[in-house]
C-alpha positions as a Markdown table, in Angstrom:
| # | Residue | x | y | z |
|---|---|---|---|---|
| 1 | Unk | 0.0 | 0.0 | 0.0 |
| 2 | Unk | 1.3 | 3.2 | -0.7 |
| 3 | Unk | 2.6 | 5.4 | 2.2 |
| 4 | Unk | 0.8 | 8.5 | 0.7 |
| 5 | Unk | -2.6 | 6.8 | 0.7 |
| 6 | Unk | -2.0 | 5.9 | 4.2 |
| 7 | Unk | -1.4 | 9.0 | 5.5 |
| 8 | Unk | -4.3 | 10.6 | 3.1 |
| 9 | Unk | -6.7 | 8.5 | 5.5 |
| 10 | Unk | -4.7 | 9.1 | 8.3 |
| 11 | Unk | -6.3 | 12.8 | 7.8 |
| 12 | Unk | -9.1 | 12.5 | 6.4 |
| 13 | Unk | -10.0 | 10.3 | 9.9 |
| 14 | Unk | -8.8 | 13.7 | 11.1 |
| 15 | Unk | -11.5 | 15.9 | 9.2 |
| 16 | Unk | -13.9 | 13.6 | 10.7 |
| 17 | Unk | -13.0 | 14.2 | 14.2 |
| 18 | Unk | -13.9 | 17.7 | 16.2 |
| 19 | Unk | -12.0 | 20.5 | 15.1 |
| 20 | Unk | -11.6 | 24.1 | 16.5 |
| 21 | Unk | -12.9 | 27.3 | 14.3 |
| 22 | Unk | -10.3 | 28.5 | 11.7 |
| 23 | Unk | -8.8 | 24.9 | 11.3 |
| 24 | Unk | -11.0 | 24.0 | 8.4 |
| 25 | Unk | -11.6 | 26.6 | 5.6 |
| 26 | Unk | -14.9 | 27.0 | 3.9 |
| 27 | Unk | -13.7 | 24.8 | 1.0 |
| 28 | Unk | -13.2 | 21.9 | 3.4 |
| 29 | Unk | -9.6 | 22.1 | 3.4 |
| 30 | Unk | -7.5 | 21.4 | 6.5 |
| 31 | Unk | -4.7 | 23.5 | 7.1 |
| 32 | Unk | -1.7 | 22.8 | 9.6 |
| 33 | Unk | -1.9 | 24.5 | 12.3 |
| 34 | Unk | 1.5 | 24.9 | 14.8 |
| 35 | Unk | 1.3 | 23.4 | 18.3 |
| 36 | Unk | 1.0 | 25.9 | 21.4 |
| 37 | Unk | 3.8 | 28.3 | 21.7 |
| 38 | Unk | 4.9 | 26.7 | 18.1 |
| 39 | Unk | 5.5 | 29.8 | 15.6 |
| 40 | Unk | 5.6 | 29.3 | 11.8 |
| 41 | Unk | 9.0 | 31.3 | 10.4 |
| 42 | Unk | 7.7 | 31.0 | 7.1 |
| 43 | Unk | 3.4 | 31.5 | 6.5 |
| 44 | Unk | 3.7 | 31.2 | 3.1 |
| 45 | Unk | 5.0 | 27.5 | 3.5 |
| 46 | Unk | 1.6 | 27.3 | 5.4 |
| 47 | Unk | -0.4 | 25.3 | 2.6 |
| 48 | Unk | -4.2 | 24.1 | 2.6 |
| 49 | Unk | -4.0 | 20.5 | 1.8 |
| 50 | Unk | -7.3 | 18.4 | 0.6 |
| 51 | Unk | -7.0 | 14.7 | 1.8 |
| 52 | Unk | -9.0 | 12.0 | 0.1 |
| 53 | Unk | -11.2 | 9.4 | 1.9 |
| 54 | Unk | -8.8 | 6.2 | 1.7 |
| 55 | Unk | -10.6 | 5.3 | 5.5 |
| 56 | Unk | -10.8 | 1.3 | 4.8 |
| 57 | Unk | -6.2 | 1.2 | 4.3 |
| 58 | Unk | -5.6 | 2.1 | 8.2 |
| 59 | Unk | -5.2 | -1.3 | 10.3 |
| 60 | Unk | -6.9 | -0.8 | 13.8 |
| 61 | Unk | -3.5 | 0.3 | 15.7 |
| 62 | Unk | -3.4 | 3.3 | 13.4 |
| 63 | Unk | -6.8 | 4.7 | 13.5 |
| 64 | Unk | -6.4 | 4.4 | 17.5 |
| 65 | Unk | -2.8 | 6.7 | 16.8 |
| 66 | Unk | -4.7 | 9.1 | 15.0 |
| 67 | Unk | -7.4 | 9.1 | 17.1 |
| 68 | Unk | -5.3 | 9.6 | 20.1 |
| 69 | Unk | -2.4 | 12.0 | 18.8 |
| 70 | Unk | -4.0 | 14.0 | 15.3 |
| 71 | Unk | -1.4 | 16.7 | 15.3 |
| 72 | Unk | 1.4 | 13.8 | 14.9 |
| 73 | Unk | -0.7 | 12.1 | 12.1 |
| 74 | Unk | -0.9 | 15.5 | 9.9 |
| 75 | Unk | 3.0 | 15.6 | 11.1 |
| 76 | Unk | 3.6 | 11.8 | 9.7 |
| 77 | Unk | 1.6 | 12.4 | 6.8 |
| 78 | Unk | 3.6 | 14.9 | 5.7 |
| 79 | Unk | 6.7 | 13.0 | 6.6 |
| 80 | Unk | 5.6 | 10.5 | 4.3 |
| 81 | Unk | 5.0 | 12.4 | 1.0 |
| 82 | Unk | 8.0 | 14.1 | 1.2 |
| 83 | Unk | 9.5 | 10.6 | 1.0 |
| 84 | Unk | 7.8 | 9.2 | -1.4 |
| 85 | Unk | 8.3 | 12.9 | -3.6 |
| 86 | Unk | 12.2 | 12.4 | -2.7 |
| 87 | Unk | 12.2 | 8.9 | -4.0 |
| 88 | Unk | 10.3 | 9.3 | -6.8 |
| 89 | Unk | 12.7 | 12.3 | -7.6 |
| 90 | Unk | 15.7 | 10.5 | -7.0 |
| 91 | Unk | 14.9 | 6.9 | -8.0 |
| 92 | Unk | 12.2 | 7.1 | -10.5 |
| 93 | Unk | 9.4 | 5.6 | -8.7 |
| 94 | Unk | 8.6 | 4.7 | -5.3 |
| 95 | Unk | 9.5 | 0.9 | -5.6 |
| 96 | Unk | 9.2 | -2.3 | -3.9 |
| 97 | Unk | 11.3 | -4.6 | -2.2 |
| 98 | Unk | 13.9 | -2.3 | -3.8 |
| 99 | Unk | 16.9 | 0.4 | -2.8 |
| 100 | Unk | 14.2 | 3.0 | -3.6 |
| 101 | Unk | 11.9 | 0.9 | -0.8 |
| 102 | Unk | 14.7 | 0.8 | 1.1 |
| 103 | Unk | 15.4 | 4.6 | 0.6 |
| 104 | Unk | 11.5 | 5.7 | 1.4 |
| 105 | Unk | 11.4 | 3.7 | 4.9 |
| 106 | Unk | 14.4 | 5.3 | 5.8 |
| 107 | Unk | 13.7 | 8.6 | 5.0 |
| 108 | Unk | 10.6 | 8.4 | 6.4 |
| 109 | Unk | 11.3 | 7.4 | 9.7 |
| 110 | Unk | 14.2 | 10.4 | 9.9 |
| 111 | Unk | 11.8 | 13.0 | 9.1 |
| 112 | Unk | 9.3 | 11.5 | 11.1 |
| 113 | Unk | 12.2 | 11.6 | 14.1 |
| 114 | Unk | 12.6 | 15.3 | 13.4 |
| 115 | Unk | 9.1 | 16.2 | 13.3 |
| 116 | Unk | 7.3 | 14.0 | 16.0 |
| 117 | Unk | 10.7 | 12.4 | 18.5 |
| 118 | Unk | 12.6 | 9.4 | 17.8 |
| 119 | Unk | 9.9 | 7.3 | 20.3 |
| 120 | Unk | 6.7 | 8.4 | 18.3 |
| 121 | Unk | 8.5 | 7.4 | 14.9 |
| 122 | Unk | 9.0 | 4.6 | 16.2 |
| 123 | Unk | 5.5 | 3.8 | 17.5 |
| 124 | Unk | 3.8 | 5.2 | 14.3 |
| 125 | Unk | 6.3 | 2.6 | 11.9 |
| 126 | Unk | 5.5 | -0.2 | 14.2 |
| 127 | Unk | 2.1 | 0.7 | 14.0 |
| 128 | Unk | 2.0 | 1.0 | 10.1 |
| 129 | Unk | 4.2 | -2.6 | 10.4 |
| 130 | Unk | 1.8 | -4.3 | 12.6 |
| 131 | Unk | 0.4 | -6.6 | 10.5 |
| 132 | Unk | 2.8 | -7.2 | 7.8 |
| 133 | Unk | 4.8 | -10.3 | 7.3 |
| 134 | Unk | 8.0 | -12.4 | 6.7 |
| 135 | Unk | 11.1 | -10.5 | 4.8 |
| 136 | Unk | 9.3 | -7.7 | 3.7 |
| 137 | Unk | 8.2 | -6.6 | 7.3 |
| 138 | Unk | 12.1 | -7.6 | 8.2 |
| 139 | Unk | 13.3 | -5.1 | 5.7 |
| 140 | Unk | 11.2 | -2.9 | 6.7 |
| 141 | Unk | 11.7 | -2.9 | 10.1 |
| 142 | Unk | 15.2 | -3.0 | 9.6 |
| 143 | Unk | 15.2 | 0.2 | 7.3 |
| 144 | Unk | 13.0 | 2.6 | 9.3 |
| 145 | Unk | 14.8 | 2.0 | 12.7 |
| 146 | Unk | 18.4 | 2.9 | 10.2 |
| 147 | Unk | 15.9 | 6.1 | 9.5 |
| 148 | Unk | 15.3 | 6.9 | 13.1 |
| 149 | Unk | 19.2 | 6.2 | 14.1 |
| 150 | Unk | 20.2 | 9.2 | 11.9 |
| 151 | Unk | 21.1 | 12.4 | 14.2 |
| 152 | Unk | 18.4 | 14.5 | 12.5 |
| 153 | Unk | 18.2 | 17.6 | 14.9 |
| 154 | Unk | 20.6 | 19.9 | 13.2 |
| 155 | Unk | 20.4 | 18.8 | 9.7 |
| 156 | Unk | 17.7 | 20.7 | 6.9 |
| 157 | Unk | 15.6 | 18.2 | 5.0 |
| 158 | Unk | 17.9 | 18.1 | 2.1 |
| 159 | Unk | 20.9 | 17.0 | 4.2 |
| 160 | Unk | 18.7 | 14.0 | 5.8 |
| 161 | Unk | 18.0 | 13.5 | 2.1 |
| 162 | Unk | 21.5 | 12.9 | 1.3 |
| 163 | Unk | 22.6 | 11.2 | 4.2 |
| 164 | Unk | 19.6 | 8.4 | 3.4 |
| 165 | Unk | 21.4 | 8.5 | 0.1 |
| 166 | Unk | 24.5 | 7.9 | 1.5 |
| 167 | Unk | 23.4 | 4.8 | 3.6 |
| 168 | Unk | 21.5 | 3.1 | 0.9 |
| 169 | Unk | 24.4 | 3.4 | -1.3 |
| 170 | Unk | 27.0 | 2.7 | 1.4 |
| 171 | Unk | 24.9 | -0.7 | 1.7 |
| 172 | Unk | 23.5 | -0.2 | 5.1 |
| 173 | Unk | 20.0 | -0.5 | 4.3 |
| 174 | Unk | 18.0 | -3.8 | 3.2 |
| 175 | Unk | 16.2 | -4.8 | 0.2 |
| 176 | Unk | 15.0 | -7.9 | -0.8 |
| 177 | Unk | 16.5 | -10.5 | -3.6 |
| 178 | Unk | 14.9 | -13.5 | -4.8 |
| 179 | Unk | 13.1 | -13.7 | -1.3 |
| 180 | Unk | 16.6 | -13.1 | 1.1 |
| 181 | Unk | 17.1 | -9.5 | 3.0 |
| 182 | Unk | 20.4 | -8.4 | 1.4 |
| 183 | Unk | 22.3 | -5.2 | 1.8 |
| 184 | Unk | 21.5 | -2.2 | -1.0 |
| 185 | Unk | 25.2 | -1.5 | -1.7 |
| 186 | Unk | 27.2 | -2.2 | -4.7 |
């Protein structure tokens, strides 16, 4: 399933729920709003996003997560399609079972680690794990906790790009050949 259709019903299960006045525009759009004491430096990055109803692709532990923590979800979500726009960009599609697979996961979990803390990464890619299976949940696994081990804090979203670059091509992601986890170098 593709991470940005995840996410898409991650918040569109967030339209659904109570919202204050102001966070919803008349055209139905949700925009992102910062947290308490959270200022945006730049309002003209500020953009209304229009989610689509994907509401049967969320397994049961991620509705709950969204439920219980909807400023994270809009925070992963975005996390995720600038992944899957990175890979695309940089590998030609978004893969599977690839290096580009193997790049997405990764990336994802480090710009979810900058935007939401290492331990709710974490509990978000478990979450979005929960019910896969065999090498491909292995690799997976295996690739978003390489994503959530880079030191993220002081690096802009282009140098975690490249440093996801680096490890994929350094070999010190997985992908998956003729059924076996096997590094993505050489």
């Amino acid at each position: 399933m593709s991470k940005i259709l995840f996410f898409s019903l991650l918040c569109c299960l967030l339209m659904t729920a109570s919202v204050s006045p102001g966070e919803v525009s008349s055209s139905g759009a949700v925009t992102a709003a910062p947290d308490e004491g959270e200022t945006i430096e730049d309002p003209d990055s500020v953009q209304n996003i229009r989610f689509a109803n994907f509401k049967d692709t969320l397994n049961d532990i991620e509705r709950k997560l969204a439920i219980r923590h909807p400023i994270q979800a809009f925070r992963v979500y975005l996390a995720a399609s600038r992944a899957e726009e990175a890979t695309v960009r940089l590998y030609g599609s978004n893969g599977f079972q690839d290096n580009a697979d193997a790049f997405r996961h990764c990336l994802w979990n480090a710009l979810m680690k900058k935007s939401v803390g290492a331990d709710a990464a974490r509990e978000w890619a478990n979450a979005h794990e929960a019910y896969s299976e065999g090498v491909d949940r292995e690799m997976d696994l295996y690739n978003n906790e390489v994503g959530r081990g880079i030191a993220v804090e002081a690096f802009t979203e282009e140098q975690i790009i490249r440093v996801v670059q680096d490890l994929v091509s350094a070999g010190q992601c997985l992908r998956i050949v003729e059924g076996h986890c096997e590094s993505t170098g050489g």
